[in-house]
C-alpha positions as CSV (number, residue, x, y, z in Angstrom):
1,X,87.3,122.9,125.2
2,X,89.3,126.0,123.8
3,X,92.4,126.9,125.5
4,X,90.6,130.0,126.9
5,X,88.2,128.2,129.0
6,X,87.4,130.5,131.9
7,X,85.6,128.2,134.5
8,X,82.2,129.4,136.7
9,X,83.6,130.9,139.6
10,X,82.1,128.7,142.8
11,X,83.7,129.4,145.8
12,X,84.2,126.4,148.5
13,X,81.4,127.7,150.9
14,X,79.3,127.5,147.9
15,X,76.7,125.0,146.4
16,X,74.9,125.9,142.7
17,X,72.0,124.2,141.7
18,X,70.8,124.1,138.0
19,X,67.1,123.3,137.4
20,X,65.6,122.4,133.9
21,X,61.9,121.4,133.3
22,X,62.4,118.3,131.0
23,X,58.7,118.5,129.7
24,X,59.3,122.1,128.7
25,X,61.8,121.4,126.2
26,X,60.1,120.4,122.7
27,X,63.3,121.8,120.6
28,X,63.8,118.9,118.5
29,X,67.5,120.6,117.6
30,X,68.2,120.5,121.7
31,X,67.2,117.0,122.3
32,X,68.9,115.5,119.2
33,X,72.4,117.4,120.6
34,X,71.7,116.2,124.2
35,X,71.6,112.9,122.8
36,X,75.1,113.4,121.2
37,X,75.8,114.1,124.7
38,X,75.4,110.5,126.3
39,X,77.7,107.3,126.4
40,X,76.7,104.3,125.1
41,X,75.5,102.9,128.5
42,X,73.3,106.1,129.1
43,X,71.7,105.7,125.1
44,X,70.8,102.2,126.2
45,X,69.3,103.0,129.6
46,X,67.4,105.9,128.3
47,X,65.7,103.6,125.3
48,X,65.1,101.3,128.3
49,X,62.0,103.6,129.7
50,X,58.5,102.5,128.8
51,X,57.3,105.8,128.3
52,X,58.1,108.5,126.6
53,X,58.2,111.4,129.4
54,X,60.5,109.0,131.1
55,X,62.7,108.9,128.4
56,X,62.8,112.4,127.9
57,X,63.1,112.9,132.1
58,X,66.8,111.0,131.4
59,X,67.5,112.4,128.4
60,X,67.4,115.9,129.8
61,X,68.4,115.2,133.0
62,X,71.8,113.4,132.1
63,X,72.8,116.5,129.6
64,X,71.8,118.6,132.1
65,X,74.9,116.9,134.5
66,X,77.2,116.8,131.5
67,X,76.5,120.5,130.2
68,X,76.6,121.9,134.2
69,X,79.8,120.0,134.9
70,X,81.3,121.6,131.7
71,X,80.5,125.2,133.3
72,X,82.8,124.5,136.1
73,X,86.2,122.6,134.8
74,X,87.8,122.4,131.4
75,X,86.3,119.1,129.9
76,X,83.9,118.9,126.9
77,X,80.1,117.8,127.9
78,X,80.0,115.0,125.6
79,X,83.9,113.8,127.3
80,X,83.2,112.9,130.8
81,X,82.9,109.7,132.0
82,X,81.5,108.2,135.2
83,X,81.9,105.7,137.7
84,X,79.4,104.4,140.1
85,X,80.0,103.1,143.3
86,X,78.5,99.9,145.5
87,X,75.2,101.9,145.8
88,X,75.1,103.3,142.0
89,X,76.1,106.8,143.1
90,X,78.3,108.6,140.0
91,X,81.6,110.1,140.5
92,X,83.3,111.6,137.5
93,X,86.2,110.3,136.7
94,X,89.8,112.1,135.8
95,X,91.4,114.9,137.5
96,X,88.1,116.8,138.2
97,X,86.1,113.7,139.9
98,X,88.0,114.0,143.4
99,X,87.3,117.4,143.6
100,X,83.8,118.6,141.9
101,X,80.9,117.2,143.2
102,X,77.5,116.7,141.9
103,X,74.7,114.9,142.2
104,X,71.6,115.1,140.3
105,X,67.7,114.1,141.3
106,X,64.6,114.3,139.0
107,X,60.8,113.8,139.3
108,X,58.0,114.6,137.0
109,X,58.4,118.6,136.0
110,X,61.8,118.9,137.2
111,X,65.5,118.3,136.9
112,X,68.1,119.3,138.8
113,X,72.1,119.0,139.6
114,X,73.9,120.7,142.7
115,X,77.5,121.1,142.0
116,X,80.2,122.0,144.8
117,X,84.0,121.8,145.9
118,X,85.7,119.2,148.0
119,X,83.0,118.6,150.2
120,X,80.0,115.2,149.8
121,X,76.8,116.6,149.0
122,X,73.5,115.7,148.1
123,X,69.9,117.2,146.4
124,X,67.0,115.7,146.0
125,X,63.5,117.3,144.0
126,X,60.3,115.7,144.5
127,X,56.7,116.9,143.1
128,X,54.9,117.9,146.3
129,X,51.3,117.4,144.0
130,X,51.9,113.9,143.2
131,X,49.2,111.5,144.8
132,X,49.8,109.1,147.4
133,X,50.3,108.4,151.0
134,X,52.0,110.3,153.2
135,X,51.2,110.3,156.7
136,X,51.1,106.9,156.7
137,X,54.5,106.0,154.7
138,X,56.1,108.2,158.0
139,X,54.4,105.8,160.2
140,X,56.7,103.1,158.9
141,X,59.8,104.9,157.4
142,X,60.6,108.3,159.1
143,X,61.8,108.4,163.1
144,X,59.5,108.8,165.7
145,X,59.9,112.4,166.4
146,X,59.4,113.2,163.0
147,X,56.0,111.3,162.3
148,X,55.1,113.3,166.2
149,X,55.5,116.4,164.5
150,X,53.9,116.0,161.2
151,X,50.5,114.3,162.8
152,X,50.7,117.4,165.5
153,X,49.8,119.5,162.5
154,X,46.8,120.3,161.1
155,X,45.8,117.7,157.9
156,X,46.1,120.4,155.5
157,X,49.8,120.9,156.4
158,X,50.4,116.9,156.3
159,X,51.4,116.6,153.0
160,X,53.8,120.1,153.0
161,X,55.5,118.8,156.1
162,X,55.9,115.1,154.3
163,X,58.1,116.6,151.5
164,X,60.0,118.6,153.7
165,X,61.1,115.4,155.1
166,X,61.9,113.3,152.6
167,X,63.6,115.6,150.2
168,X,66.1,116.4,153.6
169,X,66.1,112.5,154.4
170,X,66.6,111.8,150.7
171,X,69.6,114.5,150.4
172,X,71.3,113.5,153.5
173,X,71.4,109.8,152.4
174,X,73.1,110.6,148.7
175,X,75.6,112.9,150.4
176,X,76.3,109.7,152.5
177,X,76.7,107.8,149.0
178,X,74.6,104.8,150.6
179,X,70.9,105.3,149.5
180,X,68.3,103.6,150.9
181,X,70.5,101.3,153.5
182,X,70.8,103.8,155.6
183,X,68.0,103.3,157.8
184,X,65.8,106.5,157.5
185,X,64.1,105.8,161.3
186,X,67.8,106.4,162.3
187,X,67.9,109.9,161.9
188,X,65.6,113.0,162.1
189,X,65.2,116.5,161.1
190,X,64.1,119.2,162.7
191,X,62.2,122.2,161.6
192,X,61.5,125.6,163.1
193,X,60.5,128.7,161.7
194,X,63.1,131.3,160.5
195,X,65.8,128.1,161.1
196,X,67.8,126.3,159.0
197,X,67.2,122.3,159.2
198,X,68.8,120.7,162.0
199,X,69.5,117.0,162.2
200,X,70.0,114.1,164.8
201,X,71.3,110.7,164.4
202,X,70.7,107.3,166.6
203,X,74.0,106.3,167.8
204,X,73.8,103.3,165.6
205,X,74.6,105.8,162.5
206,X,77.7,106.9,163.6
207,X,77.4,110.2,162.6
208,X,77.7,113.9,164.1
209,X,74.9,116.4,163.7
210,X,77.2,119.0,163.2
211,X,78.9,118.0,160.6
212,X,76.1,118.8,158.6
213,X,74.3,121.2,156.6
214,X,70.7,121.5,155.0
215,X,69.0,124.4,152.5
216,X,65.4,124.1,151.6
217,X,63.4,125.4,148.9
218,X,60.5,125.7,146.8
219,X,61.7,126.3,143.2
220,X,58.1,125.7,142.2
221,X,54.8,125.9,143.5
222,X,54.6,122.2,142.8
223,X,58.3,121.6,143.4
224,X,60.2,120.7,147.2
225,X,64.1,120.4,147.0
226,X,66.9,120.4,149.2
227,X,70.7,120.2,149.5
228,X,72.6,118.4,151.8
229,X,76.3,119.5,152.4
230,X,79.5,117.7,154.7
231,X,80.1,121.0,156.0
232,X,80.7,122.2,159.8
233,X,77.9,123.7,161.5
234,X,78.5,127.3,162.0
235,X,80.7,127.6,159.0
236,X,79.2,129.7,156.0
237,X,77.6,128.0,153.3
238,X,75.1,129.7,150.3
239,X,73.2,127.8,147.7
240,X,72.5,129.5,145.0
241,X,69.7,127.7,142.1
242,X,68.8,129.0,138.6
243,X,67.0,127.6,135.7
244,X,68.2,126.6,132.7
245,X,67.9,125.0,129.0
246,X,71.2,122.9,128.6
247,X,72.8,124.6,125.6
248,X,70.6,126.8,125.1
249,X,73.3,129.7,125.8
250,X,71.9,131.3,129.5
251,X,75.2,132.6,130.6
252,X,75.9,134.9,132.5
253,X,74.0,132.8,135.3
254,X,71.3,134.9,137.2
255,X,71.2,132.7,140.6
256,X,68.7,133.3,143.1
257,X,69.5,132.4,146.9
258,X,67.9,129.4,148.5
C-alpha cells in the first residue's frame, strides 16, 4: 500500500456492510484480478465447486473480504492472511486481526462482508425466494416462542417471518464464533413493529440479552440480512450497507442506513 494510505473512517459505534451481486459481474478483467487476489488454499477450494455459479459465488465473495478489509487498514488485498478457528470462523491475522472485524455470508444473488472495530459481530444474507420449507424447519430448529409467533400469522407472512429469523439466529451465532453448536431452540428473537430485534437466551447459553445488538434489512426485494453486534444495549450503534464491484473504483462510498 503507498505510504499515503488514508484508511475509511469507521467509527467504533459503527458497522459497514459491502454487498456485491456475484452473478452481476461478467468482467472477465475483474474476475481474472480477483483471482490474483486469493491464497493458494482459497484457489483450491474455489476449483472445488461443482458448478460454476458456485465457483464464481467464492470467487467474488472472498475478493470482496480482501478488497473491503484493504479500505479500512493499510495492507494490500492480495497480502492478508487468515486463520480459522475450531468452528472455521476467519480472523485475520497480523496487527489488524485483533482489532478489525468481519465476517462475510453469501447466498445465490448476493455477497456481503460487515466490517467493525473491537467488538464480535456477525451478518448473515439469505435469498428470501428460494424454495423450501419453512414453517416446518421452525417446528424443529427455532424456540418455542418463535415458531408461536410465526404460525400466529397469516400463511402469506410465513415465509417473510422465517427469514427474519434465521438471518438474526444465523448472525447471532457467527458473532458467537461457534456456528451451528449453539443450540438455535436456546435462544429467541423478538419482533415488534417500529423496534429494533430483541433477544432472549435459555439459561443453558449463558449469555445476557443486553449485551446484544441486531439491525435488519432488505437490501433486495429478494434479499433478507442482518447484523449482529457484542455491543451494550442502549449504547449507539448505525449500520450503514452499500453496493459494490470489488475494484471496480466506487469510492467515495455512498452508504445507506439499515
Amino acid at each position: 500500500m503507498p505510504t499515503d494510505f488514508q484508511p475509511l473512517a469507521l467509527r467504533p459505534d459503527e458497522v459497514h456492510v459491502w454487498i456485491a451481486e456475484p452473478e452481476r459481474i461478467n468482467d472477465r478483467a475483474l474476475l481474472d484480478a480477483y483471482w490474483k487476489l486469493l491464497d493458494a488454499k482459497e484457489r483450491d477450494k474455489q476449483q472445488r465447486f461443482r458448478f460454476e455459479r458456485h465457483q464464481r459465488q467464492y470467487l467474488v465473495s472472498h475478493a470482496l473480504v480482501r478488497v473491503t478489509l484493504s479500505r479500512y487498514a493499510p495492507v494490500a488485498p492480495e497480502a492478508w492472511a487468515f486463520d480459522t478457528n475450531t468452528y472455521g470462523r476467519p480472523v485475520a491475522r497480523g496487527e489488524w486481526g485483533p482489532r478489525l472485524r468481519f465476517n462475510l455470508s453469501h447466498t445465490d444473488g448476493m455477497a456481503l462482508v460487515a466490517v467493525g472495530w473491537d467488538a464480535e459481530l456477525g451478518a448473515d444474507v439469505e435469498d428470501a425466494q428460494r424454495p423450501g420449507e419453512t414453517v416446518e424447519i421452525a417446528d424443529h430448529y427455532f424456540a418455542a416462542s418463535e415458531v408461536a409467533a410465526l404460525k400466529a400469522l397469516p400463511p402469506e407472512r410465513h415465509r417473510e417471518r422465517f427469514f427474519e429469523y434465521w438471518t438474526l439466529k444465523e448472525s447471532y451465532i457467527k458473532a458467537r464464533g461457534a456456528g451451528l453448536s449453539l443450540p438455535l431452540d436456546q435462544f429467541a428473537f423478538h419482533l415488534a413493529p417500529g423496534q429494533a430485534p430483541r433477544i432472549s437466551f435459555d439459561p443453558r447459553m449463558q449469555d445476557v440479552p443486553e449485551a446484544w445488538q441486531f439491525v435488519q434489512w432488505r437490501p433486495s426485494e429478494r434479499h433478507q440480512a442482518a447484523v449482529a453486534v457484542n455491543r451494550p444495549r442502549g449504547q449507539p450503534l448505525t449500520v450503514r450497507w452499500q453496493f459494490t464491484v470489488p475494484l471496480a473504483g466506487d469510492t467515495p462510498p455512498r452508504f445507506q442506513a439499515a
